[in-house]
N, CA, C and O atoms as a Tinker XYZ file with bonds, in Angstrom:
   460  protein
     1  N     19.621000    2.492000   18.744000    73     2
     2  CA    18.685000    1.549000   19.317000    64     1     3
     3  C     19.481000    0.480000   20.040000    63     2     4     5
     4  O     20.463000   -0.070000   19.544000    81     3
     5  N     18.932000    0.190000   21.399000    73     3     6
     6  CA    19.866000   -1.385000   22.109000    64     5     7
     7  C     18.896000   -2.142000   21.845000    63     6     8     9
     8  O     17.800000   -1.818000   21.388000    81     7
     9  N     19.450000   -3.636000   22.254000    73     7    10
    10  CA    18.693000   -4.937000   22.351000    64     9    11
    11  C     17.884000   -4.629000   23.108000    63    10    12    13
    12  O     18.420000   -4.053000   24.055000    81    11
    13  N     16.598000   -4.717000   23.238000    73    11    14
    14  CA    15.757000   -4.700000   24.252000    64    13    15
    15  C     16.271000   -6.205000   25.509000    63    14    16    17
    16  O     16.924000   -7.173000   25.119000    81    15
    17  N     15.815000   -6.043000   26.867000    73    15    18
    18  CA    15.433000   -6.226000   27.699000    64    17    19
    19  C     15.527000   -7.729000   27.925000    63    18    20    21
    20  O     14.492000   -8.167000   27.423000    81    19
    21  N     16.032000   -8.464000   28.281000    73    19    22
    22  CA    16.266000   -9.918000   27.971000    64    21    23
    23  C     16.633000  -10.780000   26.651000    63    22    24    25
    24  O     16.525000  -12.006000   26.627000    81    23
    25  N     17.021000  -10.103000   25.696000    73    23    26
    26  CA    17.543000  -10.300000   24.758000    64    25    27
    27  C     19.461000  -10.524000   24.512000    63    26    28    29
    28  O     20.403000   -9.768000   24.272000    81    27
    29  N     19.320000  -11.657000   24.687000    73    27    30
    30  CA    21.188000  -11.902000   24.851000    64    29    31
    31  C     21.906000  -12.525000   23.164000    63    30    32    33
    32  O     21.475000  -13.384000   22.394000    81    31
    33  N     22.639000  -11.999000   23.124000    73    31    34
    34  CA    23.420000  -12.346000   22.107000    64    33    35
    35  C     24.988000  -13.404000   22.028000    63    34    36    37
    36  O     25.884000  -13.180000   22.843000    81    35
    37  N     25.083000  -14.088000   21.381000    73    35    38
    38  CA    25.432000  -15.366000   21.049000    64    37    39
    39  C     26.719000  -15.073000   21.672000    63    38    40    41
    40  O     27.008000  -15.702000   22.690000    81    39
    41  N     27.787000  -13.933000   21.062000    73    39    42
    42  CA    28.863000  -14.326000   21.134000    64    41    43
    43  C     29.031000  -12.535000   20.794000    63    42    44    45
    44  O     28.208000  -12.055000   20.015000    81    43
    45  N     29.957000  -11.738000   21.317000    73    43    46
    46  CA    29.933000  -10.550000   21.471000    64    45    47
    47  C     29.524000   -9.677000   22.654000    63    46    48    49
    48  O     29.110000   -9.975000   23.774000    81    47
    49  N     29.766000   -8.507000   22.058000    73    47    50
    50  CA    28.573000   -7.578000   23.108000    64    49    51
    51  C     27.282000   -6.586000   22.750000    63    50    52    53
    52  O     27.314000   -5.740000   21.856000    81    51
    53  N     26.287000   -6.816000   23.504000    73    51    54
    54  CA    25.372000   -6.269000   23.185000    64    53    55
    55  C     25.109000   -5.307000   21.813000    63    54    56    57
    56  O     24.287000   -5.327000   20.897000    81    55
    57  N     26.426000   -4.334000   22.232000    73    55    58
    58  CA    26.873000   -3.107000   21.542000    64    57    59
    59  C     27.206000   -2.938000   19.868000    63    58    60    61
    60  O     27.387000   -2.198000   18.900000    81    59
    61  N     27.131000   -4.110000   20.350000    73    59    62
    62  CA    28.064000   -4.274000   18.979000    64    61    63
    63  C     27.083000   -4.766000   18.017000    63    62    64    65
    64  O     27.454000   -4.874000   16.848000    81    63
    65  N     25.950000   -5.065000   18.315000    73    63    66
    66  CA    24.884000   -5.590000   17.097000    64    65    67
    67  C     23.783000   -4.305000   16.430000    63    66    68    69
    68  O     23.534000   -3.380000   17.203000    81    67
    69  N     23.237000   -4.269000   15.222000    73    67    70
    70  CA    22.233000   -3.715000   14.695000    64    69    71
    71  C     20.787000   -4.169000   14.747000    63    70    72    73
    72  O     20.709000   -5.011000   13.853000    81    71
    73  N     19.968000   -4.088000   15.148000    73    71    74
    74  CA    19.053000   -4.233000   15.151000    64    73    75
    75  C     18.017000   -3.756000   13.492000    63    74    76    77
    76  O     18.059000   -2.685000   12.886000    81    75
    77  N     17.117000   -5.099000   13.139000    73    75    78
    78  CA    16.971000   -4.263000   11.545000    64    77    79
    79  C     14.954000   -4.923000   11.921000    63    78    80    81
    80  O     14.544000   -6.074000   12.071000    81    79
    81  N     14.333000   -3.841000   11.944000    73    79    82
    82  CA    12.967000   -3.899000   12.287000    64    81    83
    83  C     12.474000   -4.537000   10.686000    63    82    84    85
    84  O     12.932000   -4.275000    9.573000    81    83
    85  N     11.417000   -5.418000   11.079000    73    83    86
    86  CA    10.501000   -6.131000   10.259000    64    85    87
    87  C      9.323000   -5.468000    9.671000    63    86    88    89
    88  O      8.616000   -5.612000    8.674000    81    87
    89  N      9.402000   -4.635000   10.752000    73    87    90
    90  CA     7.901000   -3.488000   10.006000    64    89    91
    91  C      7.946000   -2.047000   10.393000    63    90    92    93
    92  O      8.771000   -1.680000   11.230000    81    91
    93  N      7.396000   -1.489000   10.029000    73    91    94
    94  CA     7.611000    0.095000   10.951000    64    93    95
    95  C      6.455000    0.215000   12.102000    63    94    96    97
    96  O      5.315000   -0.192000   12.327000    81    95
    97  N      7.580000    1.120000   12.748000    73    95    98
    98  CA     7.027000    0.947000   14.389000    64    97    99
    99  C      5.796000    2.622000   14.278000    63    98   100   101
   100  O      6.209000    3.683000   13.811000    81    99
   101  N      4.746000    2.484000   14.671000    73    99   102
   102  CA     3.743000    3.430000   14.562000    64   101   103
   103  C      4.299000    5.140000   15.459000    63   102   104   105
   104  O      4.575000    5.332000   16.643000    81   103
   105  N      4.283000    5.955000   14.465000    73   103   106
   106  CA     4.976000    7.546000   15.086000    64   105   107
   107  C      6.226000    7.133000   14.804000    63   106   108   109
   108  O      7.011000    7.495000   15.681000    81   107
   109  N      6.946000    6.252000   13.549000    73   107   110
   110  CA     8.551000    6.576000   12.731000    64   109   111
   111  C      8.548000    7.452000   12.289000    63   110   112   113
   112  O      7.391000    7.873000   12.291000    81   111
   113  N      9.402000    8.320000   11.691000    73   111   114
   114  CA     9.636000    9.396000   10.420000    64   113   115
   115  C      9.343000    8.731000    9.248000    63   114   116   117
   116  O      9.252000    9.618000    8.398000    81   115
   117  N      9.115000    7.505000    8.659000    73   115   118
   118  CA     8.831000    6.631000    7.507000    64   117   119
   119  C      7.379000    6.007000    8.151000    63   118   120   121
   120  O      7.069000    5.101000    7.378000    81   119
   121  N      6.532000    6.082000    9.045000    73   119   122
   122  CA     5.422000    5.433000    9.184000    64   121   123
   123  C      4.719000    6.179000    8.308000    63   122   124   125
   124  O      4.282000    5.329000    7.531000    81   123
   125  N      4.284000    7.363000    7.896000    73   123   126
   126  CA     3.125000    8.041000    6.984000    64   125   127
   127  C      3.737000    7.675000    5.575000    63   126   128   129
   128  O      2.919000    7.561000    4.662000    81   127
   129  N      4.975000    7.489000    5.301000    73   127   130
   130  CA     4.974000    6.507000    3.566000    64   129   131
   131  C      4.522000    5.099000    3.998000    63   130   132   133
   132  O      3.520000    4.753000    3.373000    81   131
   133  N      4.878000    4.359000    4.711000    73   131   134
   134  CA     5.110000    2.854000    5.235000    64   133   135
   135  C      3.429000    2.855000    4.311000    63   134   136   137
   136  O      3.094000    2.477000    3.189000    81   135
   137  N      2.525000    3.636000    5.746000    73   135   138
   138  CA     1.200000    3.664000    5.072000    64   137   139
   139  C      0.633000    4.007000    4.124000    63   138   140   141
   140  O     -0.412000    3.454000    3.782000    81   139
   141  N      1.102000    4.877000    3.537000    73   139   142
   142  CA     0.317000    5.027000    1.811000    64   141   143
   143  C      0.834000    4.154000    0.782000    63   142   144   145
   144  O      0.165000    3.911000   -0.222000    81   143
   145  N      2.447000    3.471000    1.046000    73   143   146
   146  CA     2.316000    2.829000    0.341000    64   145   147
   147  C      1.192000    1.245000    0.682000    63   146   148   149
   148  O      0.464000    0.775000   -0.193000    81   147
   149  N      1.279000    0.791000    1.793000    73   147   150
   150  CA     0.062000    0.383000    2.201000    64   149   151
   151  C     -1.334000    0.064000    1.309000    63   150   152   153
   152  O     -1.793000   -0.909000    0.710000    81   151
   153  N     -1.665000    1.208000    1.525000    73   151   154
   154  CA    -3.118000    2.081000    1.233000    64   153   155
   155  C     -2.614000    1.584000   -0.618000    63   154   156   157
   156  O     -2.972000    0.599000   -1.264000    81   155
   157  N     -1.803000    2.580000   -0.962000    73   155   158
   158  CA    -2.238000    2.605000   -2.553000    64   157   159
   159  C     -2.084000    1.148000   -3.097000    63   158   160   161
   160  O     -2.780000    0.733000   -4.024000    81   159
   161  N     -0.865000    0.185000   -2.292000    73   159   162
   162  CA    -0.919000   -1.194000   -2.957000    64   161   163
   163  C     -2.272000   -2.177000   -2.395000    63   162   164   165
   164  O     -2.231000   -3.312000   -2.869000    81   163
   165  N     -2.904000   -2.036000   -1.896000    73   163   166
   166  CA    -4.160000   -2.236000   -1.578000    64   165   167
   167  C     -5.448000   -2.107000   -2.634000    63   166   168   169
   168  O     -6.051000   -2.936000   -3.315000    81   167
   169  N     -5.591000   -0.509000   -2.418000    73   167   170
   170  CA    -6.287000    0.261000   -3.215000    64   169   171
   171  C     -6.550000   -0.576000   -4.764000    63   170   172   173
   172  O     -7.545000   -1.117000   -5.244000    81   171
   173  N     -4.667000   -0.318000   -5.421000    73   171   174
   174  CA    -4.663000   -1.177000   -6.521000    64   173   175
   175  C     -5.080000   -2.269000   -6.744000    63   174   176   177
   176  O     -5.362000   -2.377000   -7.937000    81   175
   177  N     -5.356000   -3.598000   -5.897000    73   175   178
   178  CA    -5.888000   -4.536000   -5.770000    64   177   179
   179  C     -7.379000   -4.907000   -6.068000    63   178   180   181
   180  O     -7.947000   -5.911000   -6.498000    81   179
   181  N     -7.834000   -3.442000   -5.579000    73   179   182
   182  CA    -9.571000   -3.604000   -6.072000    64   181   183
   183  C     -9.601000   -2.733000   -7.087000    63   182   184   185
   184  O    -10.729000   -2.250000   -7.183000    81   183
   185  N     -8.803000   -2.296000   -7.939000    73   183   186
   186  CA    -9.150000   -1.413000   -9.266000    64   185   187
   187  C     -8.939000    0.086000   -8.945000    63   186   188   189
   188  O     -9.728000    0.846000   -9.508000    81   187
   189  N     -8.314000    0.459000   -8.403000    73   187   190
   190  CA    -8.401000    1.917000   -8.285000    64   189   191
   191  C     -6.971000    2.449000   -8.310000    63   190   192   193
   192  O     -6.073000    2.185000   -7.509000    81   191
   193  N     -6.919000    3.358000   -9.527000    73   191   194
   194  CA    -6.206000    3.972000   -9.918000    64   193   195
   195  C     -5.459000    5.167000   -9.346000    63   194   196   197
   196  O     -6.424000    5.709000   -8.807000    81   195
   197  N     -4.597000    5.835000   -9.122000    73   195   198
   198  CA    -3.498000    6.556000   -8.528000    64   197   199
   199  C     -4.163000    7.591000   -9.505000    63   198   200   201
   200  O     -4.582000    7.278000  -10.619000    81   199
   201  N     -4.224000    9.052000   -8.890000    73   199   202
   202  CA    -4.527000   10.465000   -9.570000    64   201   203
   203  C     -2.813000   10.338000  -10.549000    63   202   204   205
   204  O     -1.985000    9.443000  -10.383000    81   203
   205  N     -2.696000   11.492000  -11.506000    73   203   206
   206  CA    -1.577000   11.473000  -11.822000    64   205   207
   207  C     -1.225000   12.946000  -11.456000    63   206   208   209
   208  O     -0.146000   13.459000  -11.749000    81   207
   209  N     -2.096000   13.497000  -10.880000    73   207   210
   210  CA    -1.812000   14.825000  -10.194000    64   209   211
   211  C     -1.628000   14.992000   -8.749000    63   210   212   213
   212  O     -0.790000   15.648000   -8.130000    81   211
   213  N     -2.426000   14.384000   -8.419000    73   211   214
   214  CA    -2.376000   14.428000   -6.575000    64   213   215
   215  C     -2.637000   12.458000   -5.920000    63   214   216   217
   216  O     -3.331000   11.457000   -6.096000    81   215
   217  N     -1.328000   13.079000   -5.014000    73   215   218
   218  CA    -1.013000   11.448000   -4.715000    64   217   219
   219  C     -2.277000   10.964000   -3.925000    63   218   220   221
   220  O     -2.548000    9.763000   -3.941000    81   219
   221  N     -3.166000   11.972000   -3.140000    73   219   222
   222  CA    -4.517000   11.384000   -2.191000    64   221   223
   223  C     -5.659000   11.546000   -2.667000    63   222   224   225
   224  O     -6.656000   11.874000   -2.024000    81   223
   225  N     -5.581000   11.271000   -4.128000    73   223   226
   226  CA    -7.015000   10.953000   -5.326000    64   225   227
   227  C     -6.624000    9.613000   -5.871000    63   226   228   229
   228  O     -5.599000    9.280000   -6.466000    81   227
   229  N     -7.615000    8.966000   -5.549000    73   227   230
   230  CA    -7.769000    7.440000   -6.528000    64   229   231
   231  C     -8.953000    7.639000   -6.998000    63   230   232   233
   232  O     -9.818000    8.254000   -6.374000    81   231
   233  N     -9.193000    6.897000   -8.705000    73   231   234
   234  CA    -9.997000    6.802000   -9.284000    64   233   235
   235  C    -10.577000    4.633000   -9.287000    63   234   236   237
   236  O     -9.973000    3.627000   -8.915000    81   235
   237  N    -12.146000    4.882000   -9.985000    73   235   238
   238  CA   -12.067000    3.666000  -10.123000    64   237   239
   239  C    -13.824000    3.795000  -10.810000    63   238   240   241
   240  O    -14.869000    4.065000  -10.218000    81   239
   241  N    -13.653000    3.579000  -11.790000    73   239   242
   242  CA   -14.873000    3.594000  -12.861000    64   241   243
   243  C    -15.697000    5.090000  -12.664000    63   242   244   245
   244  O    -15.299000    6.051000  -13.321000    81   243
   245  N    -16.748000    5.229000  -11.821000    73   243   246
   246  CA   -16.986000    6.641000  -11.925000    64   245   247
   247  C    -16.892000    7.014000  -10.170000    63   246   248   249
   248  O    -17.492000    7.995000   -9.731000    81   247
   249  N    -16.152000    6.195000   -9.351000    73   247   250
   250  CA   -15.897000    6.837000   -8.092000    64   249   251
   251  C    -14.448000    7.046000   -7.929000    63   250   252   253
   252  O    -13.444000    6.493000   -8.379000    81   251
   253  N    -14.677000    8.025000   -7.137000    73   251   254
   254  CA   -13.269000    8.989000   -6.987000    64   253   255
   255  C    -12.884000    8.675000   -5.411000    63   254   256   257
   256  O    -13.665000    9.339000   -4.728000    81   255
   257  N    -12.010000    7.943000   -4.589000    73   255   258
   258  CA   -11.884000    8.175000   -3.401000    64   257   259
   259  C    -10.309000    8.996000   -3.031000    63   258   260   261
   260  O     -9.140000    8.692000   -3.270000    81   259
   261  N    -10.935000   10.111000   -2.366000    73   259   262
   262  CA   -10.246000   11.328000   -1.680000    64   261   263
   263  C     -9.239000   10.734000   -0.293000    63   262   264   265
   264  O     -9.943000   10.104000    0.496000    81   263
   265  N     -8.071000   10.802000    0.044000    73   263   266
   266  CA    -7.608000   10.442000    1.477000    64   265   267
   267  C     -6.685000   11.368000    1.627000    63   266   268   269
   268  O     -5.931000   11.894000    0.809000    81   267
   269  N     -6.899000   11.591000    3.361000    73   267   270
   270  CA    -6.299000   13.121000    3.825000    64   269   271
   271  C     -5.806000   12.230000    5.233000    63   270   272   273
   272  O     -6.421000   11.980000    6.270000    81   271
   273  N     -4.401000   11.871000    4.777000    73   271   274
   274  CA    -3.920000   11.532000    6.711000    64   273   275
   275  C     -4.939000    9.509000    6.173000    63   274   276   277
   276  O     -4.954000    8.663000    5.279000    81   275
   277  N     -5.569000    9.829000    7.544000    73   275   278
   278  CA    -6.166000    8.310000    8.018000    64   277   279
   279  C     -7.900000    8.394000    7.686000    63   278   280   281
   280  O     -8.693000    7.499000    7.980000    81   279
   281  N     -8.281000    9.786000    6.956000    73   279   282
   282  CA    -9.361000    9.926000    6.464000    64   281   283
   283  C     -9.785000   10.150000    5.041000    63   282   284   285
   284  O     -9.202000   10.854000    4.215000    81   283
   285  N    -11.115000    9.303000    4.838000    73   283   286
   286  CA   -10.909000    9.297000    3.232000    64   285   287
   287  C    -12.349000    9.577000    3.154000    63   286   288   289
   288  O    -13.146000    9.407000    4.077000    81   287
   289  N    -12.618000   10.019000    1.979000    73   287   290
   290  CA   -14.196000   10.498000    1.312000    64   289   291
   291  C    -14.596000    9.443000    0.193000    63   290   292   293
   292  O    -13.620000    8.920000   -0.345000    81   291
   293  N    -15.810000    9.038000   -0.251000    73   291   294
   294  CA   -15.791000    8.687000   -1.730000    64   293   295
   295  C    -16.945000    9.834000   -2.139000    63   294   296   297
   296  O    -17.659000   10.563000   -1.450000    81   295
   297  N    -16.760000    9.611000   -3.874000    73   295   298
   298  CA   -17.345000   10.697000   -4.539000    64   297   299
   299  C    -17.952000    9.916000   -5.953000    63   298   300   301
   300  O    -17.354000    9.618000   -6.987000    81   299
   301  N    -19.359000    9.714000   -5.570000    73   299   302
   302  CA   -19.827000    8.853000   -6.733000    64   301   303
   303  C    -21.082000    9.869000   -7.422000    63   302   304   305
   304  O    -21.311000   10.951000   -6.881000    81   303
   305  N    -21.764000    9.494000   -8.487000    73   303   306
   306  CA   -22.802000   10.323000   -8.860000    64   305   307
   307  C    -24.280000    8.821000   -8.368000    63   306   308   309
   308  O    -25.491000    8.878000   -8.153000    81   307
   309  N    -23.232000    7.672000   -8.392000    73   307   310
   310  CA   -24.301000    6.755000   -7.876000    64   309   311
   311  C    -24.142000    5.526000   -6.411000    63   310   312   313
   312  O    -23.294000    4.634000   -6.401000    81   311
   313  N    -24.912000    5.706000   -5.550000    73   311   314
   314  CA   -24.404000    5.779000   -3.901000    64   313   315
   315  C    -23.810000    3.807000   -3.911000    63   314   316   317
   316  O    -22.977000    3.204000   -3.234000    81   315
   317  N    -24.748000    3.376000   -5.027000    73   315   318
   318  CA   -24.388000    1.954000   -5.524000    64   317   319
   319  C    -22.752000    1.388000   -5.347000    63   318   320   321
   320  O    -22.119000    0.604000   -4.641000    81   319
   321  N    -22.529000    2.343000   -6.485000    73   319   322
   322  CA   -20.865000    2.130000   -6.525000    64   321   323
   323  C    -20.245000    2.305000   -5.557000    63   322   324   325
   324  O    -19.256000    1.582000   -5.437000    81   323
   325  N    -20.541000    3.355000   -4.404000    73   323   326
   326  CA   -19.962000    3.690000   -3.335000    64   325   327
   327  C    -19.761000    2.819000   -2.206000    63   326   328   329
   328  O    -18.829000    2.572000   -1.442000    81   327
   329  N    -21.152000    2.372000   -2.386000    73   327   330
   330  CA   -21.158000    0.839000   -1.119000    64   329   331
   331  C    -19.980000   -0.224000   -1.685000    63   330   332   333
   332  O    -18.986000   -0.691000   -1.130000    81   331
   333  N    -20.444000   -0.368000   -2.814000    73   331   334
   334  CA   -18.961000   -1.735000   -3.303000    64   333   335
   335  C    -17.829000   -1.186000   -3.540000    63   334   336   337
   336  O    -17.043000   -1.983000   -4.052000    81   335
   337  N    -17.347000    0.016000   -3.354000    73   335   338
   338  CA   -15.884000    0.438000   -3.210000    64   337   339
   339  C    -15.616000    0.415000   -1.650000    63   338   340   341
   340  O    -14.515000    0.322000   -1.106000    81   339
   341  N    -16.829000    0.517000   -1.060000    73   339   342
   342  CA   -16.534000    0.300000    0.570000    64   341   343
   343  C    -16.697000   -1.147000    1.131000    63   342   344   345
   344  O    -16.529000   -1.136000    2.350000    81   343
   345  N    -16.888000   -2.017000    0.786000    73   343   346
   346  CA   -17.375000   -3.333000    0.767000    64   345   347
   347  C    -15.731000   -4.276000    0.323000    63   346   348   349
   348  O    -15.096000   -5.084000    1.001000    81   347
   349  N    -15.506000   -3.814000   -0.872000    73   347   350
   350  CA   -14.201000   -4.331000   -1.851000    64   349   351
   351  C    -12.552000   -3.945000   -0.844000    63   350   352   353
   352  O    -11.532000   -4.625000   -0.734000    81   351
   353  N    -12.916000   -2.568000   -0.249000    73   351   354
   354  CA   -11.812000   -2.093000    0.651000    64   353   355
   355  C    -11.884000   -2.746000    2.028000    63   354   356   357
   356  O    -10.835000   -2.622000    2.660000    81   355
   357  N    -12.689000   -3.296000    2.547000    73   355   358
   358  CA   -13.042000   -4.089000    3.730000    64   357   359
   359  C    -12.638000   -5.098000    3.567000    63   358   360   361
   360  O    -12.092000   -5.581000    4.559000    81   359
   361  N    -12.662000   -5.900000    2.390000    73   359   362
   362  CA   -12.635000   -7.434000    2.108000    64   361   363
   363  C    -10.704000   -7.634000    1.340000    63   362   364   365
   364  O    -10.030000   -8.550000    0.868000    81   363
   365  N    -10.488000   -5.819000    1.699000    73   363   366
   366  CA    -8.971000   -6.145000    1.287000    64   365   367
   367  C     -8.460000   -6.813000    2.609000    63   366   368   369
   368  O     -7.636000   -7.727000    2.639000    81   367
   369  N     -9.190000   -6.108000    3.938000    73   367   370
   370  CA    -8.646000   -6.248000    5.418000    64   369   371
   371  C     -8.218000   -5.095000    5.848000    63   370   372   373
   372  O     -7.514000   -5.097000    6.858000    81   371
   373  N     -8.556000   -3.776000    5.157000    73   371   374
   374  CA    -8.435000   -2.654000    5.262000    64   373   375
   375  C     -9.327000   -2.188000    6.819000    63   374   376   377
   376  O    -10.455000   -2.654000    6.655000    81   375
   377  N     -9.295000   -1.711000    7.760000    73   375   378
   378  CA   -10.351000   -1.211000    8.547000    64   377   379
   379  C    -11.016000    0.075000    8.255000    63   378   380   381
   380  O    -10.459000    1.132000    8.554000    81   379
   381  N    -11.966000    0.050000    7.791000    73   379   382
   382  CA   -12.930000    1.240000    7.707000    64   381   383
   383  C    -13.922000    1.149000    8.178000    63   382   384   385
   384  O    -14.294000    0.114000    8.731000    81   383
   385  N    -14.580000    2.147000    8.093000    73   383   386
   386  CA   -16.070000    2.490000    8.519000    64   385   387
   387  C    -17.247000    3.502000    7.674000    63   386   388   389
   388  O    -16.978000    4.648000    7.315000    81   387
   389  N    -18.204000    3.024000    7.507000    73   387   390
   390  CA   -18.902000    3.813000    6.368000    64   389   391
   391  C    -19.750000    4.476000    7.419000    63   390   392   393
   392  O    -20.269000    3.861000    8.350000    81   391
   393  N    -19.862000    5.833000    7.201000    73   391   394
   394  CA   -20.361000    6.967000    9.240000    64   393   395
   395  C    -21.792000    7.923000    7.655000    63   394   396   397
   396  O    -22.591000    8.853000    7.760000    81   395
   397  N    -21.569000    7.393000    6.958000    73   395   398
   398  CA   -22.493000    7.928000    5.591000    64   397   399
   399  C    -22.358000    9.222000    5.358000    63   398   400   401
   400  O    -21.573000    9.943000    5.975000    81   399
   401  N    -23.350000    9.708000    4.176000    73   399   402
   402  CA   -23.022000   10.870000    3.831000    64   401   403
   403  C    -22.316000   12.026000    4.731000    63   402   404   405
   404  O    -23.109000   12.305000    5.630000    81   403
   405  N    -21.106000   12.825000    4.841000    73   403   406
   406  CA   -20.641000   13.775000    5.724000    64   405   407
   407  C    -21.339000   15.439000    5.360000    63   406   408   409
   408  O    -21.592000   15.988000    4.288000    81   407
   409  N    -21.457000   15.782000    6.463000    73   407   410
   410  CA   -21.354000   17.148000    6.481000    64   409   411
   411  C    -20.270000   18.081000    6.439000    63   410   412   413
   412  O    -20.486000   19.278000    6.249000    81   411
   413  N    -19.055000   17.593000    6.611000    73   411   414
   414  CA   -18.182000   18.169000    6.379000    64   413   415
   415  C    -16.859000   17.013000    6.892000    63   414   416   417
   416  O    -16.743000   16.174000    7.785000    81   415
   417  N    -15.817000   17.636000    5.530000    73   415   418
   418  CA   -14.697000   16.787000    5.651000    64   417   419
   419  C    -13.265000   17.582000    5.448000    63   418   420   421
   420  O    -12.965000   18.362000    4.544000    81   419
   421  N    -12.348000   17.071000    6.751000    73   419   422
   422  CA   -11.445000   17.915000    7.078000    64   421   423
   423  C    -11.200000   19.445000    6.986000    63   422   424   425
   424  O    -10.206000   20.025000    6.548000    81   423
   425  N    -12.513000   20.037000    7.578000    73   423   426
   426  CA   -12.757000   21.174000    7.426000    64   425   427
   427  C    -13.338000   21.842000    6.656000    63   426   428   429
   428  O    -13.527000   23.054000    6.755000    81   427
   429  N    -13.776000   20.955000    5.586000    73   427   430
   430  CA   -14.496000   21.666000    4.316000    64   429   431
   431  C    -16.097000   21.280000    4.551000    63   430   432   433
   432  O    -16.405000   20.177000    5.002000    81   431
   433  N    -17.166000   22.368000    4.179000    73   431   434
   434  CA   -18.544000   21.923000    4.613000    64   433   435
   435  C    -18.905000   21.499000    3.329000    63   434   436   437
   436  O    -18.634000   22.109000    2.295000    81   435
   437  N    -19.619000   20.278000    3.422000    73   435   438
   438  CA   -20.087000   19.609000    1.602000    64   437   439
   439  C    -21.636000   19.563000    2.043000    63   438   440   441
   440  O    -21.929000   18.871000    3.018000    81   439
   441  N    -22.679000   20.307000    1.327000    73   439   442
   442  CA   -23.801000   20.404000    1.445000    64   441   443
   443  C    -23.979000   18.966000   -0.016000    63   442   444   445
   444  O    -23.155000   18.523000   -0.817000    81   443
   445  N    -25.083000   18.727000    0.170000    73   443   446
   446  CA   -25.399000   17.216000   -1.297000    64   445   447
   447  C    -26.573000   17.705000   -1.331000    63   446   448   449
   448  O    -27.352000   17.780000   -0.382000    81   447
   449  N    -26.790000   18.148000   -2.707000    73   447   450
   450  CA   -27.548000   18.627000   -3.338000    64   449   451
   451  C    -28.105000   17.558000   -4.268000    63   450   452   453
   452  O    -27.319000   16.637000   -4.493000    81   451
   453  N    -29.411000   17.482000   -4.911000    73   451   454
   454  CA   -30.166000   16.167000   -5.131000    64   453   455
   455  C    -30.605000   16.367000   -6.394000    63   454   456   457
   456  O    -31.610000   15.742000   -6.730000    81   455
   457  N    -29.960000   17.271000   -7.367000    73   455   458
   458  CA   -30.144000   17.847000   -9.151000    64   457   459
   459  C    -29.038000   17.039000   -9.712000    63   458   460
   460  O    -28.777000   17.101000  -10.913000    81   459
């Protein structure tokens, strides 16, 4: 990496300095951890627990939220809880969007059956 573009240095040459980034730059080889760790220290913040089997299951009283990449599901038996796990993740500063019940997620078709 060089100094970018109007960037002069004190005493030396250009060449000769490291550059040490403050955050990760979006499309790194470390941006998809950068973000889950992100996501899960977040997550943790409003109560929701890490699967101990699969790293893109969080639990949190009786809702389960699923994340695949930059897409996530919740899985409640009551739609209640679902709104305030989506409400609680908003008010982390998280950006989401509630698009409601899906017909299908990342390829899988979920019919909701009402028994």
């Amino acid at each position: 990496m060089e100094l970018p573009q109007g960037i002069e240095t004190a005493c030396g040459k250009p060449k000769d300095y490291v550059l040490k980034l403050l955050s990760n730059i979006y499309g790194q080889k470390q941006a998809g951890r950068v973000w889950n760790s992100y996501l899960v220290e977040k997550l943790g913040q409003i109560g929701f627990k890490p699967s101990l089997i699969d790293d893109c299951v969080f639990y949190r009283d009786n809702v389960i939220f699923i994340v695949y990449v930059d897409d996530g599901i919740f899985v409640s038996p009551d739609d209640q809880h679902i709104s305030a796990a989506i409400q609680d993740i908003i008010d982390t500063g998280l950006d989401i969007e509630d698009q409601g019940h899906p017909n299908d997620y990342v390829g899988v078709a979920i019919k909701r059956l009402r028994d």
